[in-house]
C-alpha positions as CSV (number, residue, x, y, z in Angstrom):
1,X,0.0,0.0,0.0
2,X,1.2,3.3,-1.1
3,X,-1.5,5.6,0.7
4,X,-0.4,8.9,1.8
5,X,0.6,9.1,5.5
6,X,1.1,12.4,7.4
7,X,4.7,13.2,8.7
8,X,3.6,13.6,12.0
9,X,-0.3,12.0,13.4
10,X,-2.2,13.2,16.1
11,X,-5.0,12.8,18.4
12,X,-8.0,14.5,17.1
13,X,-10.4,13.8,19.7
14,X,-9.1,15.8,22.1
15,X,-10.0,19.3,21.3
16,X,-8.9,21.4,23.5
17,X,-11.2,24.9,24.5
18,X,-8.1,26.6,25.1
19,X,-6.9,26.1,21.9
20,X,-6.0,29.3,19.5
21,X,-6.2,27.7,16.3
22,X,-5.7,24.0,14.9
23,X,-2.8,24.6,12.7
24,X,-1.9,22.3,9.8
25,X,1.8,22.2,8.3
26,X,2.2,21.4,4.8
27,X,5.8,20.7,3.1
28,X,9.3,21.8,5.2
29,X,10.3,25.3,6.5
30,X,13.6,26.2,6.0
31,X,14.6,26.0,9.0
32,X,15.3,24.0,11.9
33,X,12.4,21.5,11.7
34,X,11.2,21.9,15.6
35,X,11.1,26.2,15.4
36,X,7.6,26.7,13.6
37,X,5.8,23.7,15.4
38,X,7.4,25.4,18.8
39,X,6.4,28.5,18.5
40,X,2.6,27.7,17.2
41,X,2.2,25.6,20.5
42,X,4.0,28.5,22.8
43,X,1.4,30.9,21.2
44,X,-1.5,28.7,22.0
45,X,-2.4,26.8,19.0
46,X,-1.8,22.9,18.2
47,X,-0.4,21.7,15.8
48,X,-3.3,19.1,14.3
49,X,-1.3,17.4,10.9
50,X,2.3,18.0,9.1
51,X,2.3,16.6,5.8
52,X,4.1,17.1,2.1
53,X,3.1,20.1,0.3
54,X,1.1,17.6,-2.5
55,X,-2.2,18.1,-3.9
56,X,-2.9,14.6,-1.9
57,X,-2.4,16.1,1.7
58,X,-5.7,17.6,0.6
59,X,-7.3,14.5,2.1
60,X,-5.5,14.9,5.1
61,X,-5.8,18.3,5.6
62,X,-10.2,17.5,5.4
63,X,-9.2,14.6,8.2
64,X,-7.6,16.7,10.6
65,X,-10.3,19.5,10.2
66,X,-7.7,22.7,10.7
67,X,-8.8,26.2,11.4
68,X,-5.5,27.6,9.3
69,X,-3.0,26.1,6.9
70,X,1.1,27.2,7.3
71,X,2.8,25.6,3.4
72,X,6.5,26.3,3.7
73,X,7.6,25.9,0.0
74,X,10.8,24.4,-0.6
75,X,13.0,26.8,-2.1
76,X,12.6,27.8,-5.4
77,X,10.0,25.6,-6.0
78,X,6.1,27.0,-5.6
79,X,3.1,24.2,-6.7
80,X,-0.1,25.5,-7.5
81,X,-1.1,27.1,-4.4
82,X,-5.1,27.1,-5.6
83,X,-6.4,23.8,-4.5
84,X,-4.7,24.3,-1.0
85,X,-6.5,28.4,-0.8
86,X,-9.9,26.3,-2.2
87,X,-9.7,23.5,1.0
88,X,-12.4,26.2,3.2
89,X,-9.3,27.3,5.3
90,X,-6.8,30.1,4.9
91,X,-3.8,29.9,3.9
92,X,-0.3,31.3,5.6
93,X,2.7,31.4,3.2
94,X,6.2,30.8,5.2
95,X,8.7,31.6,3.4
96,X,12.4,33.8,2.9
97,X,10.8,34.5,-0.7
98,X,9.7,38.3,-1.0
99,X,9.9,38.9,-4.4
100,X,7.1,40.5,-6.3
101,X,6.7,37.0,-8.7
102,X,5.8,35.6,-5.6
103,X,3.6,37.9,-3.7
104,X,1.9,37.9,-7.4
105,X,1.5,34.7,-7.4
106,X,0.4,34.2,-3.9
107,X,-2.2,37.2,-4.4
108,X,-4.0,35.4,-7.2
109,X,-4.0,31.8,-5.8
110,X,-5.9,33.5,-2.4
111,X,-3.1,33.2,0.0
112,X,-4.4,35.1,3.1
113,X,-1.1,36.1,5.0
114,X,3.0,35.7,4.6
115,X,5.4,35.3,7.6
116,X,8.7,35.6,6.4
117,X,11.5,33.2,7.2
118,X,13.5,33.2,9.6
119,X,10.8,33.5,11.6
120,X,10.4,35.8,14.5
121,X,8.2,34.0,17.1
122,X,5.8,37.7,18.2
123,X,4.6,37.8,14.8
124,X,3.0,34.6,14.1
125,X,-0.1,34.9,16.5
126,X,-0.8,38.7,14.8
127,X,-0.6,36.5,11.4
128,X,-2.1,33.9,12.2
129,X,-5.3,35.6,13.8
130,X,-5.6,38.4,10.9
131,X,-5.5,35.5,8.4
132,X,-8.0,34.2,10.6
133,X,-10.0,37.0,11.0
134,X,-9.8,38.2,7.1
135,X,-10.9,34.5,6.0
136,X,-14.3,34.3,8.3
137,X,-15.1,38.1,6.7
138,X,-14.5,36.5,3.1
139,X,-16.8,34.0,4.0
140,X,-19.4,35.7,5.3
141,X,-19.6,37.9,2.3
142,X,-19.3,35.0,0.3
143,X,-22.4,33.3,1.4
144,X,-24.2,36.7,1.5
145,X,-23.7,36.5,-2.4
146,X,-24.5,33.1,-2.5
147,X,-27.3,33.8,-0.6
148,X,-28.6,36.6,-2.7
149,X,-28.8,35.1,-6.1
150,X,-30.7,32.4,-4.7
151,X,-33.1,34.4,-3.6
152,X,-33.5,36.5,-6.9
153,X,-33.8,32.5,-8.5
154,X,-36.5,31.3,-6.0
155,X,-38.7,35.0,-6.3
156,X,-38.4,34.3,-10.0
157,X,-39.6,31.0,-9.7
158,X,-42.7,32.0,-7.7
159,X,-43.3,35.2,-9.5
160,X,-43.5,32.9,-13.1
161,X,-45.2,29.7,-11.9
162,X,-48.2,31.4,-9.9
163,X,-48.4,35.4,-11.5
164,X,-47.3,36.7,-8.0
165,X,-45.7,40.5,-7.6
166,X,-41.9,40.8,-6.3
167,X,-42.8,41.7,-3.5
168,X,-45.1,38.4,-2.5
169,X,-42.9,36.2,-3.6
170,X,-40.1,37.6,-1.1
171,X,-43.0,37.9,1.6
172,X,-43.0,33.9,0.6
173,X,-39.7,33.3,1.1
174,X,-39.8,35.1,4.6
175,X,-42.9,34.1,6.0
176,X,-41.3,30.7,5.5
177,X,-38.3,31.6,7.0
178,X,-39.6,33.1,9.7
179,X,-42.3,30.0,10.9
180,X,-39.6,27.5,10.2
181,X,-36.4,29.3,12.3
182,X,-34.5,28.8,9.0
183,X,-32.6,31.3,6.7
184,X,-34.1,33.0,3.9
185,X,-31.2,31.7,2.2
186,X,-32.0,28.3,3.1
187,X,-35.6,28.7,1.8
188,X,-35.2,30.1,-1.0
189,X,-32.6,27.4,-1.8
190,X,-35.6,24.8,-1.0
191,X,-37.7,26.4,-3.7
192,X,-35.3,26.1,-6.1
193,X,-34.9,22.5,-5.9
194,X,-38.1,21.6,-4.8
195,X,-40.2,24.0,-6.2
196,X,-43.2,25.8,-4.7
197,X,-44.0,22.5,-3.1
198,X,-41.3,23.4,-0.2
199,X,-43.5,26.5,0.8
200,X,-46.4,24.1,1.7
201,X,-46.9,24.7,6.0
202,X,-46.4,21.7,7.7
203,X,-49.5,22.1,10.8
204,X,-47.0,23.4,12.9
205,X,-46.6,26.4,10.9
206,X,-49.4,27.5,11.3
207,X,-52.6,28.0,9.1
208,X,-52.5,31.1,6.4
209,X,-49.3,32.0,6.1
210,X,-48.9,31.0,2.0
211,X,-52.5,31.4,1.1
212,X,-51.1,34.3,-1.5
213,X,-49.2,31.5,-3.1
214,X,-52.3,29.0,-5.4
215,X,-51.0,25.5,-4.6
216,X,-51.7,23.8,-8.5
């Protein structure tokens, strides 16, 4: 068997609440070897996986469930960064490399932060928690979006199948939200799937609250 093991394995059941952030290490810094790992722990964090820098830590990486990824390069040699900045977790460059190729590059793969090797212990937890921080805003955004052109779908839906006004068919979509506890996101996603069907109440939603929309 030629499976893909991590460098290093550890426990995942034991999440810690005092943990800072759940750190995975992909490929080698520079440096010596104990130094990064050291000073993640010493800041509060925990070092959840070290692995190669290949595209197949990616299974690895969704194994050991971390809340920020460090890839140390080897020199002179940079992979695609993309899948790794796609994996749902930022992404921390370590590396001596400041040249402008590379902050290019690492700009348009999605990298959120650099530290730059050798690495000066005091600035990995600011780093760390801006790349943090930035990633959970890009998120949030993101699903707004998301979110949003669902909505116009699913009020488009409702306003072509049953002749109702913009404005019904997003007092739909709420009204629905709203007796269910769910997101108007999440409703409006429903409709699209499942069509004006998903806006049927259940008796626990009550009695009227869909009578603008003619069930056919």
């Amino acid at each position: 068997m030629s499976a893909l093991q991590p460098m290093r394995s550890f426990d995942q059941r034991t999440r810690s609440t005092l943990t800072r952030w759940r750190v995975a290490l992909l490929g080698r810094p520079g440096e010596p070897s104990t130094t990064l790992p050291a000073a993640v722990i010493q800041a509060g964090g925990r070092i959840v996986l070290e692995a190669p820098l290949r595209i197949a830590s990616l299974r690895l990486i969704q194994r050991a469930t971390p809340d920020v990824l460090i890839v140390c390069p080897e020199t002179e040699r940079y992979p695609d960064l993309v899948p790794f900045t796609s994996s749902g977790r930022p992404v921390v460059l370590f590396t001596h490399d400041t040249s402008r190729s590379l902050i290019k590059l690492a700009a348009r793969s999605g990298v959120a932060a650099f530290l730059v090797a050798p690495l000066q212990p005091p600035q990995l937890a600011p780093t760390l928690d801006l790349a943090v921080a930035r990633f959970e805003e890009c998120e949030v955004l993101r699903r707004k979006l998301a979110d949003r052109t669902v909505i116009e779908r699913a009020k488009g839906r409702l306003m072509a199948s049953h002749g109702l006004s913009e404005d019904d068919a997003f007092r739909c979509l709420r009204t629905r939200a709203m007796a269910t506890r769910s997101t108007l996101g999440d409703v409006a996603r429903d409709v699209t799937e499942n069509g004006v069907a998903a806006l049927t109440p259940s008796p626990a939603d009550g009695s009227a609250l869909y009578s603008q929309v003619p069930m056919v």
